[in-house]
C-alpha positions in Angstrom: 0.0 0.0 0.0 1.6 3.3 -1.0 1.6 6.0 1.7 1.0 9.4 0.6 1.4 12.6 3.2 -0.8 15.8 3.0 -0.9 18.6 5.4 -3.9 21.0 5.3 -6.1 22.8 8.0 -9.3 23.5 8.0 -12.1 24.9 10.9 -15.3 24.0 11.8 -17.6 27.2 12.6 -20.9 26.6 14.9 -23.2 29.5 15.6 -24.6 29.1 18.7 -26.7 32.6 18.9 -29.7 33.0 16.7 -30.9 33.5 14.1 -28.2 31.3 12.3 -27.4 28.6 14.5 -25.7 25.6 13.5 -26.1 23.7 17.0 -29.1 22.6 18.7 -29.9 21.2 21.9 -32.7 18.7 20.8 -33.3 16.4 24.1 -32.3 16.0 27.8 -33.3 17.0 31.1 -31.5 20.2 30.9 -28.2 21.4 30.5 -26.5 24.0 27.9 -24.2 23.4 24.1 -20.9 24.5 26.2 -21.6 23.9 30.5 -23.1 21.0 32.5 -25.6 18.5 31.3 -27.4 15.4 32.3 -27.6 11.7 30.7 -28.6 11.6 27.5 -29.2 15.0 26.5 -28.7 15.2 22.7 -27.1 18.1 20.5 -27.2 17.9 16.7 -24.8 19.7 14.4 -24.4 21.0 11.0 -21.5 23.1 11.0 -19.4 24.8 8.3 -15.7 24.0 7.4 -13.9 26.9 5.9 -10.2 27.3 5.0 -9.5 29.9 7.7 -11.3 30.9 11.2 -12.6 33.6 9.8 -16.4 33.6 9.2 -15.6 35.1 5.8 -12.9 32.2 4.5 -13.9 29.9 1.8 -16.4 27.1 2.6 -14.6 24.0 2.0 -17.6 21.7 3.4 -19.9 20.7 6.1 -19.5 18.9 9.5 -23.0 17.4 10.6 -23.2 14.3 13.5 -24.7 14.6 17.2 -23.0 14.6 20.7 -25.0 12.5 23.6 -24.5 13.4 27.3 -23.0 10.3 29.4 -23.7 9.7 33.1 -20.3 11.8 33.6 -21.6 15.6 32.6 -18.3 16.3 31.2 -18.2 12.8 29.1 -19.7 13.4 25.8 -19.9 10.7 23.3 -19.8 11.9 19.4 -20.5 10.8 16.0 -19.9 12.8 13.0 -19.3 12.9 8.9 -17.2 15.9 7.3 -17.9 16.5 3.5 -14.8 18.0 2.6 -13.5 19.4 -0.9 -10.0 20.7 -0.6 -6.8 20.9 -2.2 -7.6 18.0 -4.5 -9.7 15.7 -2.2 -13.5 15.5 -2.0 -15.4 13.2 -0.1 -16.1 12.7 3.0 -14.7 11.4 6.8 -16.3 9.5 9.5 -15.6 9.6 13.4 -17.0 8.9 16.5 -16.0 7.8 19.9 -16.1 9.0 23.9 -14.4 12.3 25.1 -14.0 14.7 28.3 -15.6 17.8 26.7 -13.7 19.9 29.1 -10.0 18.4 28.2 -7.6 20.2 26.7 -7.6 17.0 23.9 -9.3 14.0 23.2 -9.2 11.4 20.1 -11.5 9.9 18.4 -11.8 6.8 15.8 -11.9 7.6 11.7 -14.0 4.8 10.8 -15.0 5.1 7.1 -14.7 7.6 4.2 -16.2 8.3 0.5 -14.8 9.7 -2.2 -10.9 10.9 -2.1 -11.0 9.3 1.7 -12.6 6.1 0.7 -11.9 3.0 3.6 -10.5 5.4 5.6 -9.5 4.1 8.9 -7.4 5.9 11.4 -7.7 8.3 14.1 -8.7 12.1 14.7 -7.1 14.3 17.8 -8.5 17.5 18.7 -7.1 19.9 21.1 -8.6 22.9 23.2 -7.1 26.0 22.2 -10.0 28.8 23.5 -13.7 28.9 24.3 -15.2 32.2 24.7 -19.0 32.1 26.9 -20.0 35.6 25.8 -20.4 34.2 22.3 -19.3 30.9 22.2 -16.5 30.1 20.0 -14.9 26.5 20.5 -11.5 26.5 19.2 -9.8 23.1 18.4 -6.6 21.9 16.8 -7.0 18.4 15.2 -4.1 16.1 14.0 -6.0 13.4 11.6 -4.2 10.5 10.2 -6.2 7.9 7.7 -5.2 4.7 5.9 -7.4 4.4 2.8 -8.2 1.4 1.4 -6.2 0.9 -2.0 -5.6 4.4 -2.5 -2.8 4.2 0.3 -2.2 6.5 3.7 -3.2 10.0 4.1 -1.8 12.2 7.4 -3.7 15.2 7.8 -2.0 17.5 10.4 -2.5 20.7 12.1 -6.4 20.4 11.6 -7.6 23.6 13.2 -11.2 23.3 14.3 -13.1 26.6 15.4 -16.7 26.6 16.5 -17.5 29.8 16.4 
């Protein structure tokens, strides 16, 4: 299997004031998108990936999944698809897995991919770099490495995520 390295970064943006949010709270007992919740509340995404963290970079695709609360209110577990198209790749990246919302990182699985990212298994490692409460911006750096089926190995590094 032929490996193949490429570096790019890309953020996701979540609005979490109205009108144009991208993050909803959708079930549970109570609780908040960024503090404390209880068991099993649910939050459902569809986020944009641009280039930059600015608001006014290029939209390189779409981040969409849902987060459940665990019994631990910090312990979050997530599942999520990215639809990327950027510098030559288009398709799209699976992950899910278990994670302390309020660590400064956590990794999660890559379990599938279409397109450019086809049988893509590997790993995905996000790190806290900032959250703001007035308007809540989550900032994360992600280090992503995939091995694709018979297209060969993909390392995807300094993956800056920004919810914003």
């Amino acid at each position: 299997m032929e490996l193949k390295a490429v570096k790019f970064s890309y953020y996701l943006h979540d609005d979490l004031v109205p009108p144009n949010v991208t993050a909803v709270l959708v079930a549970g007992a109570g609780g908040s998108l960024t503090g404390q919740s209880s068991l099993g509340n649910i939050i459902v995404f569809d986020s944009f990936l641009r280039k930059t963290s600015s608001n006014a970079s290029a939209l390189i695709g779409h981040g969409s999944g849902e987060i459940v609360t665990l019994n631990d209110p910090v312990e979050r577990f997530i599942t999520f698809v990215h639809d990327i198209t950027i510098s030559g790749y288009s398709g799209t990246i699976s992950a899910s897995g278990r994670f302390n919302f309020t660590a400064p990182s956590w990794e999660l699985g890559i379990n599938s991919g279409t397109g450019s990212f086809r049988g893509a298994r590997g790993y995905f490692t996000a790190s806290m770099i900032s959250l703001n409460p007035s308007f809540p911006i989550l900032n994360r750096l992600a280090d992503l490495f995939l091995r694709l089926g018979s297209v060969g190995a993909i390392g995807f590094s300094s993956v800056g995520i920004v919810v914003a």
